[in-house]
MARBA-3410 file (N, C-alpha, C, O; in Angstrom, 1 decimal):
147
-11.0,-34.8,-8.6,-11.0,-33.3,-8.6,-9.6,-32.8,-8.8,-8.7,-32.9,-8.0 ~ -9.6,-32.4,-9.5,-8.1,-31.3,-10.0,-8.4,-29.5,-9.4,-9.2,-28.6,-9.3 ~ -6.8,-30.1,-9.1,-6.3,-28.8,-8.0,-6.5,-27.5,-9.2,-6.6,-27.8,-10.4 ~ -6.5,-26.2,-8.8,-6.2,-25.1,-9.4,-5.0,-24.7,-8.9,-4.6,-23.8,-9.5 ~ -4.3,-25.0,-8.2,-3.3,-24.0,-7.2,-2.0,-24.6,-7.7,-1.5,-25.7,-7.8
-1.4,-22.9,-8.0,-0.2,-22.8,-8.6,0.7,-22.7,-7.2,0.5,-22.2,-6.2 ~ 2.0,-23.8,-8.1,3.3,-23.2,-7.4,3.2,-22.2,-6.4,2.9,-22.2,-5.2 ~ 3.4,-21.5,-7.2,3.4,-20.0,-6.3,2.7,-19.5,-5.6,2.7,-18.4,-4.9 ~ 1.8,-20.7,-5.7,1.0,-19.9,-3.7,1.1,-20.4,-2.8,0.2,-20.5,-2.0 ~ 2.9,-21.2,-2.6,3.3,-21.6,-1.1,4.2,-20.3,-1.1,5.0,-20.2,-0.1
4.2,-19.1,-2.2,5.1,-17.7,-2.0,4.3,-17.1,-1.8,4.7,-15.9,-1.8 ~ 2.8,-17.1,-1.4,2.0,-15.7,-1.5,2.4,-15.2,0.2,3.1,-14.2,0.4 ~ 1.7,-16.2,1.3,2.2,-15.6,2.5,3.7,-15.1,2.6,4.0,-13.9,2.8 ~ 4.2,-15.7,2.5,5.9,-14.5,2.3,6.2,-13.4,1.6,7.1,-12.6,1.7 ~ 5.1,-13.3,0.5,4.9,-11.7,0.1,4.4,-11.2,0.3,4.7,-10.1,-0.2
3.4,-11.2,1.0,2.5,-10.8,1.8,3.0,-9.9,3.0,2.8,-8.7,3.3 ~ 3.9,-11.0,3.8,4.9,-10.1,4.8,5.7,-9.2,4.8,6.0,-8.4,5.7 ~ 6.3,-9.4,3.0,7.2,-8.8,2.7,6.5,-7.2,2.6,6.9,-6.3,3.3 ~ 5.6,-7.2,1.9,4.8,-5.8,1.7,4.1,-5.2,2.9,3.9,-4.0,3.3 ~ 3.8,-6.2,3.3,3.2,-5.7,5.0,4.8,-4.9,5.5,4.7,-3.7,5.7
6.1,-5.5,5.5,7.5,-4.9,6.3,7.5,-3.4,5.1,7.4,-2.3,5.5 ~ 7.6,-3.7,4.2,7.3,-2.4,3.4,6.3,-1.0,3.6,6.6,0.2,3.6 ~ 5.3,-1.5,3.6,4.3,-0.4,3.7,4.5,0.3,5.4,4.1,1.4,5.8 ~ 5.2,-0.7,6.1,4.9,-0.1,7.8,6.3,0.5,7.6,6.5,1.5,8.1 ~ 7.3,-0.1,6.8,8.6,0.6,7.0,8.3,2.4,6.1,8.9,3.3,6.6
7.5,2.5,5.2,7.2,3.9,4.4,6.5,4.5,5.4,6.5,5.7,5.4 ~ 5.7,3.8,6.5,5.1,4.6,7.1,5.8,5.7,8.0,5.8,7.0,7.9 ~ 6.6,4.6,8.8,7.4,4.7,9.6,8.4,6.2,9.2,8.8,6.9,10.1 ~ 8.7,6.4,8.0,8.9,7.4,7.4,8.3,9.2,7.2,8.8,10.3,6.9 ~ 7.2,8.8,7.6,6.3,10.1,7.5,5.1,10.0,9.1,3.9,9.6,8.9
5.4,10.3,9.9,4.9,10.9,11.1,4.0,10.7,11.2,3.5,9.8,11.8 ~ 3.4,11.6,10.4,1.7,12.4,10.6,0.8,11.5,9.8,-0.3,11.4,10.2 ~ 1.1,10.7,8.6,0.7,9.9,7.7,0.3,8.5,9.0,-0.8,7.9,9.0 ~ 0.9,8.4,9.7,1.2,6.9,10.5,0.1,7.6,11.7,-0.8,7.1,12.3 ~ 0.6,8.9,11.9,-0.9,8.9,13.4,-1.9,9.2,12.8,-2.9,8.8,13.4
-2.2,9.8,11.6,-3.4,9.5,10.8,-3.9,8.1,10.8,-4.7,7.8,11.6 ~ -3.6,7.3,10.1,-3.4,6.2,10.2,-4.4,5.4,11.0,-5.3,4.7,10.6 ~ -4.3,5.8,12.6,-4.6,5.5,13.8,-6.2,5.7,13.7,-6.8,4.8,14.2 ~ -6.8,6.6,13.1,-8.3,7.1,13.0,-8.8,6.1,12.2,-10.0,6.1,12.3 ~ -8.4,5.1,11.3,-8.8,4.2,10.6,-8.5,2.7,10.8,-8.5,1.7,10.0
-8.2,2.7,12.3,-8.0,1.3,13.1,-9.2,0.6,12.7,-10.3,1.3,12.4 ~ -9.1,-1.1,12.4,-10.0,-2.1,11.9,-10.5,-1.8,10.9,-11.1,-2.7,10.3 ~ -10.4,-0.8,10.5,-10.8,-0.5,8.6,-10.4,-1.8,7.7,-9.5,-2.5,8.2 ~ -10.8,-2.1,7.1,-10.6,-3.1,6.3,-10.6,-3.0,4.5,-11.6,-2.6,3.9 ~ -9.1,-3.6,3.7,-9.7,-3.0,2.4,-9.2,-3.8,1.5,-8.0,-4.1,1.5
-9.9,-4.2,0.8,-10.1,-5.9,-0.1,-9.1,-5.3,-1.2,-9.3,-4.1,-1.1 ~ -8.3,-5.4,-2.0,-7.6,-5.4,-2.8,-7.6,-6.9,-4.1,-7.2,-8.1,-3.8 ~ -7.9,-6.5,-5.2,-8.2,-7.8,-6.0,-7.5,-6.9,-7.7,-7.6,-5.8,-8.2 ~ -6.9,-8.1,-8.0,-5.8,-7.4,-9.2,-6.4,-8.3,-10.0,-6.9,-9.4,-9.6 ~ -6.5,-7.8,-11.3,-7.1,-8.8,-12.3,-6.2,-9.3,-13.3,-6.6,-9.8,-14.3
-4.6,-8.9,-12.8,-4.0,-9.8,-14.3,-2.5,-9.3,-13.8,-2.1,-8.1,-14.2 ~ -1.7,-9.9,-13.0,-2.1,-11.3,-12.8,-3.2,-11.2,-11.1,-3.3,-10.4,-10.1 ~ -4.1,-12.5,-11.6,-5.2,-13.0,-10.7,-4.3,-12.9,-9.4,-3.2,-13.4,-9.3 ~ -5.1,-12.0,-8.2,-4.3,-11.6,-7.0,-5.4,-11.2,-6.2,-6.1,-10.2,-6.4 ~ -5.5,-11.9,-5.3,-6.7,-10.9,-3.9,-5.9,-10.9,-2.7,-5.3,-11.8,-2.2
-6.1,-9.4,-2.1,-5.5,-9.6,-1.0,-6.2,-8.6,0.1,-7.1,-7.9,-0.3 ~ -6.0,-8.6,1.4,-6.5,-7.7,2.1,-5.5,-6.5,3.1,-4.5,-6.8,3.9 ~ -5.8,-5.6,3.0,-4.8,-5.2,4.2,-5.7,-4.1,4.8,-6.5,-3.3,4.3 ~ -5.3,-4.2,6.1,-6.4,-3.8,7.5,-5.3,-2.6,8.2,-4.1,-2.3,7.9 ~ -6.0,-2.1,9.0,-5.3,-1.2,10.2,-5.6,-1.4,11.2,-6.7,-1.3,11.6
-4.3,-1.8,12.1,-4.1,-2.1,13.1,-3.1,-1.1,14.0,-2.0,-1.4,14.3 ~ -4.0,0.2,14.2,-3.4,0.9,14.9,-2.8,2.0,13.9,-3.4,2.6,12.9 ~ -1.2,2.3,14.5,-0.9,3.3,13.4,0.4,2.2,12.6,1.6,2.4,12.5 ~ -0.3,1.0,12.2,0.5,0.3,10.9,-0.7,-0.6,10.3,-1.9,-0.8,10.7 ~ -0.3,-0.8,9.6,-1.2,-2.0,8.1,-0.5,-3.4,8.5,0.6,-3.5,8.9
-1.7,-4.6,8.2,-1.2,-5.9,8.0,-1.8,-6.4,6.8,-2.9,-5.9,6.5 ~ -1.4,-7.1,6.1,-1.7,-7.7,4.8,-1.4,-9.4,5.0,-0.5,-10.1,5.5 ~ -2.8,-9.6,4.5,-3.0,-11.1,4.8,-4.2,-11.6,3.4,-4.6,-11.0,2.4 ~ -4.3,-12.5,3.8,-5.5,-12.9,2.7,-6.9,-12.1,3.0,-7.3,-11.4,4.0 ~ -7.8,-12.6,1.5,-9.1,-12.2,2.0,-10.1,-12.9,2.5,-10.6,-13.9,2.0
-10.7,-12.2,4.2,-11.2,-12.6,4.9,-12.4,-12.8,5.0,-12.9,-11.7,5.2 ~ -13.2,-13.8,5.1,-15.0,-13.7,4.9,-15.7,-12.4,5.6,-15.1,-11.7,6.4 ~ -16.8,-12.3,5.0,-17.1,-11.3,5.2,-17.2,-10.1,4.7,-16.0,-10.1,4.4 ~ -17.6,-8.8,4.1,-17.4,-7.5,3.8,-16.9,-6.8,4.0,-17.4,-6.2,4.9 ~ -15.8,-6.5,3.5,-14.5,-5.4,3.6,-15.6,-4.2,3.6,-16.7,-4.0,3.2
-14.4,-3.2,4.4,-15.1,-1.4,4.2,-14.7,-1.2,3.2,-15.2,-0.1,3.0 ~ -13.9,-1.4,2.3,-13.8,-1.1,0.8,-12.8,-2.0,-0.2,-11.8,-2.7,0.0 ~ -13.4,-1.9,-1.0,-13.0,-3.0,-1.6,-12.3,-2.4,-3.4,-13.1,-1.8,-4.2 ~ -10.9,-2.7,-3.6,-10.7,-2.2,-5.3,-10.4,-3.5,-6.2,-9.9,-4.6,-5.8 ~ -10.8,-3.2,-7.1,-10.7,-4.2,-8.3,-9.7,-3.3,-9.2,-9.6,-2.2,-8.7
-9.0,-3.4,-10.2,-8.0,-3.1,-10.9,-7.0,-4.0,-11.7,-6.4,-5.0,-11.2 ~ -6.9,-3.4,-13.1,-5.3,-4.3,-13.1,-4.2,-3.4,-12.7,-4.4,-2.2,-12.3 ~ -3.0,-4.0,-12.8,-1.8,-3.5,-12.3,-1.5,-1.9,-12.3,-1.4,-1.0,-11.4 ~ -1.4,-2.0,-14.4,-1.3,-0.8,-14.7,-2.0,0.4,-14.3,-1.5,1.6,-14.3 ~ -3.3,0.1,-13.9,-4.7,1.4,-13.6,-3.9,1.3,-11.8,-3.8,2.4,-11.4
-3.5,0.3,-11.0,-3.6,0.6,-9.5,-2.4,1.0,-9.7,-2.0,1.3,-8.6 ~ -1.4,1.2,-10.6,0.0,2.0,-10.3,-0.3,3.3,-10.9,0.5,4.2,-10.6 ~ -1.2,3.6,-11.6,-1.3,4.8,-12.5,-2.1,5.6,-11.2,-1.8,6.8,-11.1 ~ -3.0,5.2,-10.2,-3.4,5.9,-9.0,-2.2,6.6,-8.1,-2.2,7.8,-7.7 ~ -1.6,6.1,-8.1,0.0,6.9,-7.6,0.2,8.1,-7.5,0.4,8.7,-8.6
0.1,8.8,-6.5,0.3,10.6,-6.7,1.9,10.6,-7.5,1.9,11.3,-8.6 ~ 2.7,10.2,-7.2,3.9,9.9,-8.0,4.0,10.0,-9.8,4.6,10.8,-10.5 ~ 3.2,8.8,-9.9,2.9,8.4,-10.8,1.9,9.7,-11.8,2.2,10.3,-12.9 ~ 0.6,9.8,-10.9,-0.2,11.2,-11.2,0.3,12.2,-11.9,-0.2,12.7,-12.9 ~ 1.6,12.6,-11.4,2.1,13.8,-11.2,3.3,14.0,-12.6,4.0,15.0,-13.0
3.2,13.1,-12.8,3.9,12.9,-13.9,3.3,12.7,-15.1,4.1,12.2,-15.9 ~ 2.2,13.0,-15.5,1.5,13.3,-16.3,1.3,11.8,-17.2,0.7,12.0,-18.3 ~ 1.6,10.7,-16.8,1.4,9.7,-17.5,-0.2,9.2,-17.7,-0.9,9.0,-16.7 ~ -0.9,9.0,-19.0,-1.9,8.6,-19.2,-2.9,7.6,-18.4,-2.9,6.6,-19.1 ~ -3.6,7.5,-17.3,-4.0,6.1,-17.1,-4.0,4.9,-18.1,-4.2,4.8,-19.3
-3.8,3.8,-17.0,-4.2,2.7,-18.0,-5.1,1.7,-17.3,-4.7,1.0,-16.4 ~ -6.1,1.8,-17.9,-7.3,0.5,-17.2,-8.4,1.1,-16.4,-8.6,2.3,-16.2 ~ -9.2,0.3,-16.1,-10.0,1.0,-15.2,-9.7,0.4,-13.3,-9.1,-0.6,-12.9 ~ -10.4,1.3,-12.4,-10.2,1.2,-11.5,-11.3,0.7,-11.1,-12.0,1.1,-12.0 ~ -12.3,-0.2,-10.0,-13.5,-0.6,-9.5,-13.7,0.0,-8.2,-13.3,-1.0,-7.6
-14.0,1.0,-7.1,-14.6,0.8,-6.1,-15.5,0.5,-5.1,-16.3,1.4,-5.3 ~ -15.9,0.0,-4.2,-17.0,-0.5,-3.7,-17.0,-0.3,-2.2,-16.0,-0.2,-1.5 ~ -18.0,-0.3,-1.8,-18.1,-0.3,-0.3,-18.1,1.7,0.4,-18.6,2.6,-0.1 ~ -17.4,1.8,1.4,-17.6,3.0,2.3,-17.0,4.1,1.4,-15.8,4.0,0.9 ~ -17.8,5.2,1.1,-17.5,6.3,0.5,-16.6,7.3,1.5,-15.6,7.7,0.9
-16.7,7.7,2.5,-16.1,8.5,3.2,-14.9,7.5,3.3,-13.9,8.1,3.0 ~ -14.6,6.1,3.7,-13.1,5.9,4.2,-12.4,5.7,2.7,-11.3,5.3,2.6 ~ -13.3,5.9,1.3,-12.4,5.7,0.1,-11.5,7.0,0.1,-10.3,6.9,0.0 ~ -12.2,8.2,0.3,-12.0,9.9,0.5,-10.9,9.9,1.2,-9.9,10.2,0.6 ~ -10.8,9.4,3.0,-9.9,9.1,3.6,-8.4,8.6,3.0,-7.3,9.1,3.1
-8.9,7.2,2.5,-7.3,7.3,2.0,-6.7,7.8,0.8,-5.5,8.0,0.6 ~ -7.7,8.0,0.2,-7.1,9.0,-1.1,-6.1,10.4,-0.6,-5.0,10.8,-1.0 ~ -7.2,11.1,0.6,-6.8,12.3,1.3,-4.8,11.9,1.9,-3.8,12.5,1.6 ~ -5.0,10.6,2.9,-3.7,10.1,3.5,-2.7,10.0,2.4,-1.7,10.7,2.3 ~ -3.2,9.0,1.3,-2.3,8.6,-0.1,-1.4,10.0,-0.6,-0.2,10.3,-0.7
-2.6,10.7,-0.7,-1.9,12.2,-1.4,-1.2,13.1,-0.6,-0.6,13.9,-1.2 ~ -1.3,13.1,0.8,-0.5,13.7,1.8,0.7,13.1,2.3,1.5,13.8,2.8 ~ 1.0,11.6,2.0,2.2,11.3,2.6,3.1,11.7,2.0,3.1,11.8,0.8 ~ 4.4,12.2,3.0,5.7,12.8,2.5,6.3,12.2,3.2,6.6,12.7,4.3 ~ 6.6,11.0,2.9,8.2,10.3,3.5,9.5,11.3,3.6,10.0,12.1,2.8
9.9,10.9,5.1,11.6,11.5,4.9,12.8,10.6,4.7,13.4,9.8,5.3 ~ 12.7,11.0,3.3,13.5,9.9,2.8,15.2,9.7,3.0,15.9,8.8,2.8 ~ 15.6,11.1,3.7,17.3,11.0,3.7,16.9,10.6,5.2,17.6,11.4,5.8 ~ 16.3,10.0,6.2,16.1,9.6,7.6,16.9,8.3,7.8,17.6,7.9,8.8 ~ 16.7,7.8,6.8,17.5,5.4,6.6,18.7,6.1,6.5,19.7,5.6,7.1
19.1,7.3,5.8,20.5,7.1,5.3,21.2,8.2,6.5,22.4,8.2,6.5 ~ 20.6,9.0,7.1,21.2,9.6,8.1,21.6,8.5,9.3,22.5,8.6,10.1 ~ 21.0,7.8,9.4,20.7,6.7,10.7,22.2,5.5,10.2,23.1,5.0,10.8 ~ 21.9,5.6,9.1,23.3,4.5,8.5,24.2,5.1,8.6,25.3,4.9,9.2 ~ 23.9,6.2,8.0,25.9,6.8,7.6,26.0,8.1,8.4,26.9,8.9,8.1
25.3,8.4,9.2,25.3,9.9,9.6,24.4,11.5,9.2,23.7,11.5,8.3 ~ 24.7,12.4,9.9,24.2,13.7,9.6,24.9,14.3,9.0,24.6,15.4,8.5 ~ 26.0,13.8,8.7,27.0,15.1,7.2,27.1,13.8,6.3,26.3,14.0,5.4 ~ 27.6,12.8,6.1,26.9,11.9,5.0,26.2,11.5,4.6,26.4,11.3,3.4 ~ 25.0,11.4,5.1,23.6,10.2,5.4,22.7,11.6,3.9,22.5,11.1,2.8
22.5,12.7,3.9,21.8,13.9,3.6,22.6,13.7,2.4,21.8,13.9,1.5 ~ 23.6,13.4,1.9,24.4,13.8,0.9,24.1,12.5,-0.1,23.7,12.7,-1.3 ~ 24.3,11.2,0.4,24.0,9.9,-0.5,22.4,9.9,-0.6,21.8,9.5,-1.6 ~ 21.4,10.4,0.9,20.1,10.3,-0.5,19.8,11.0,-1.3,19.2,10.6,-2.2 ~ 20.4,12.9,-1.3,20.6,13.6,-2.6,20.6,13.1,-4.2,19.9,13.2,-5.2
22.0,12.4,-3.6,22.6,11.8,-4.5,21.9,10.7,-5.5,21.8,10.9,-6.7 ~ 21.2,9.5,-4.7,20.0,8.7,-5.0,18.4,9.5,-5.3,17.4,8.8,-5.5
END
């Protein structure tokens, strides 16, 4: 029997963590996004990329996210996508008038899809906060300007 398993998936758990320290560090950023957050404790939400081949899950645990693999069982929601269509959902991205590209798949709980769409589009990170904390209150405001 021949393996399927690439290299690169003794790197998935370490990216995995890595985006889990990311996503709680952006939370961490925006208040009200993170005690929102809290109303969607054990939610669960399948994430599956189709190019490159990628599944992953990430849950709420309180008012932060953990991202691990996908777990037996039925997620409360579940997206299929490639890259370009799950970056083109981006209120960022949105907002900028760039064309979608791809399609998106949803599945599972209609009201907690609403939910995060609602959280997604409301978060406002304070973004000069890392750099006030590093360099100060008359510095810190002026270099994320700057950035």
């Amino acid at each position: 029997m021949t393996s399927s398993r690439s290299p690169l998936d003794a790197l998935k758990p370490l990216a995995g963590r890595l985006l889990e320290a990311a996503l709680n560090r952006a939370l961490a950023l925006d208040p009200e996004t993170r005690a929102a957050l809290a109303g969607l404790d054990g939610q669960r939400v399948q994430l599956q990329l189709e190019a490159p081949p990628l599944a992953l899950e990430i849950s709420v645990a309180g008012e932060g996210l953990r991202v691990g693999p996908v777990r037996e069982g039925e997620p409360d929601l579940a997206v299929k996508a490639g890259l370009g269509a799950l970056f083109g959902q981006l209120p960022f991205l949105k907002a900028s008038g760039a064309p979608p590209v791809g399609k998106v798949r949803i599945s599972g709980d209609a009201e907690l899809a609403r939910r995060v769409q609602r959280l997604a589009e409301g978060f406002d990170p304070d973004t000069t906060k890392p750099f006030v904390e590093a360099f100060g209150p008359v510095i810190g405001p002026q270099l994320a300007g700057l950035l």
